[in-house]
LOBALUM-138934 format. One record per residue (C-alpha): residue number from 0; residue in three letters; y, z, x. Coordinates in Angstrom, 1 decimal, padded with zeros to 4 digits. Example, Ala and Ser with C-alpha at 12.3 -4.5 7.8 and 13.67 -1.06 7.14 Angstrom:
# LOBALUM-138934
[rec 0 "Ala" [-004.5 007.8 012.3]] [rec 1 "Ser" [-001.1 007.1 013.7]] 
//
This chain:
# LOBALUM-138934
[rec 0 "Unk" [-010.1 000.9 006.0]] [rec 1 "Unk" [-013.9 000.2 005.2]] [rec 2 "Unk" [-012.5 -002.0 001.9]] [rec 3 "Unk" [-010.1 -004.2 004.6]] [rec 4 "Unk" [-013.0 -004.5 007.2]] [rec 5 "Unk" [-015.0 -006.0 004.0]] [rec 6 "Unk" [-012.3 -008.0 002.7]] [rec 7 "Unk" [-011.9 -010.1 006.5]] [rec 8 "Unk" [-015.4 -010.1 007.0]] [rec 9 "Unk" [-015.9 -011.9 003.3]] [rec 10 "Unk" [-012.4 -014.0 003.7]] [rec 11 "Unk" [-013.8 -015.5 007.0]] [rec 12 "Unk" [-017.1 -016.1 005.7]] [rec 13 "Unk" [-015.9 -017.9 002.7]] [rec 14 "Unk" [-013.0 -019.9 004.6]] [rec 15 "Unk" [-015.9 -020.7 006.9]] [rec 16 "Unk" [-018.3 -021.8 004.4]] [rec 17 "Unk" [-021.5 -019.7 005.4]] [rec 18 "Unk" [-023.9 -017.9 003.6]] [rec 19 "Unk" [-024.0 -017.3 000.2]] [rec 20 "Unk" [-020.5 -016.1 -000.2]] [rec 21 "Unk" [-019.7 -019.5 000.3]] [rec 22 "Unk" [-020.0 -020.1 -003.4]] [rec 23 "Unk" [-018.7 -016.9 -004.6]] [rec 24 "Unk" [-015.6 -017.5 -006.4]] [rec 25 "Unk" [-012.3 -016.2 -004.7]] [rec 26 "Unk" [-012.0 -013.3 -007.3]] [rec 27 "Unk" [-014.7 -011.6 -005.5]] [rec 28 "Unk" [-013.8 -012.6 -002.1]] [rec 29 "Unk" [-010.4 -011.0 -002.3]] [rec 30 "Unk" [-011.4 -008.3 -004.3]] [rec 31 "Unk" [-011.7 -005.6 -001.5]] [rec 32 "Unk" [-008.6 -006.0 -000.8]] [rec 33 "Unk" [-007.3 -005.1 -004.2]] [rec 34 "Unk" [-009.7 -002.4 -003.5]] [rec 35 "Unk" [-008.0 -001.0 -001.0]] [rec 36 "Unk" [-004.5 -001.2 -002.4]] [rec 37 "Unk" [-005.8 000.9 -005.4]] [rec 38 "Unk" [-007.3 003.4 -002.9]] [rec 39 "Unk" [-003.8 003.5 -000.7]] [rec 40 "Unk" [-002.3 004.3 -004.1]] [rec 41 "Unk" [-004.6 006.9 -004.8]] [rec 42 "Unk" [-004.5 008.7 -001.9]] [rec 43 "Unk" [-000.5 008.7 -001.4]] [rec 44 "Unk" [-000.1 009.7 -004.7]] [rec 45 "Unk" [-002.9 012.7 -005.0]] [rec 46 "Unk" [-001.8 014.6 -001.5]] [rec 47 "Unk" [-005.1 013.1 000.8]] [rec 48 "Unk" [-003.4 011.1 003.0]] [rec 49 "Unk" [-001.4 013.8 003.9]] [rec 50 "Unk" [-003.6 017.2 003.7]] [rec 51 "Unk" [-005.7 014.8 006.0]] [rec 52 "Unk" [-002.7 014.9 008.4]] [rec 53 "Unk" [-002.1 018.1 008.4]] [rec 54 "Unk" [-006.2 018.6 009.4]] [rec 55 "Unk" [-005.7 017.0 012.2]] [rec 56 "Unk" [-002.8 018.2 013.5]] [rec 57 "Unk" [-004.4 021.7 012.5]] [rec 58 "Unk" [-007.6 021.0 014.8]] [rec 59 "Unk" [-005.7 019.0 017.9]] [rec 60 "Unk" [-003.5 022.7 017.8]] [rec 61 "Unk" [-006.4 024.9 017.6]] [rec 62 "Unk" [-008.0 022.9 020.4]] [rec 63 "Unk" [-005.0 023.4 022.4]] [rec 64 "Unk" [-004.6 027.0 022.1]] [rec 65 "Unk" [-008.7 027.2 023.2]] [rec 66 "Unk" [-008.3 025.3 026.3]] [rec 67 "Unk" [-004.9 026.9 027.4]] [rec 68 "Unk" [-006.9 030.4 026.7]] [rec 69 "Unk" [-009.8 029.1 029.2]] [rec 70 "Unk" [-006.8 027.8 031.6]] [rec 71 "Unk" [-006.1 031.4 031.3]] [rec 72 "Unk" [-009.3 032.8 031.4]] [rec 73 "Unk" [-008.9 034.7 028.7]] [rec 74 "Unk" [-011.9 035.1 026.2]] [rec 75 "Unk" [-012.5 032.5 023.5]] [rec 76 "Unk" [-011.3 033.2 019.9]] [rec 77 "Unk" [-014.5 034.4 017.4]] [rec 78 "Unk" [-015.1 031.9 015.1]] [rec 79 "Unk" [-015.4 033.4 011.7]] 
//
């Protein structure tokens, strides 16, 4: 996400002509987003995108089973 964020910020500065990216060459200026293509790759390929699912869904379950223990007013899980 940070590589796309870069990519429009350095697109719209070029297409507007300011700063010094102005002269850059377009290789550069589109080059975060080649960046980020590579990293999508990466991460679908290797398991991160989705062991970073399954985090999440692991937490948002965990902090449902907390609050419904309070609701009950039962006593909170140790952490270990």
């Amino acid at each position: 996400m940070w590589f796309l964020g870069l990519g429009l910020v350095l697109l719209l500065l070029k297409v507007q002509e300011i700063g010094p990216v102005a002269g850059w060459d377009w290789m550069w200026v589109l080059s975060p987003f080649a960046a980020a293509a590579v990293w999508w790759l990466w991460a679908d390929s290797s398991g991160y995108t989705k062991r970073k699912a399954v985090e999440r869904e692991n937490r948002r379950k965990d902090a449902r089973i907390e609050r419904q223990r309070e609701q009950l007013g039962m006593l909170p899980r140790r952490k270990k």
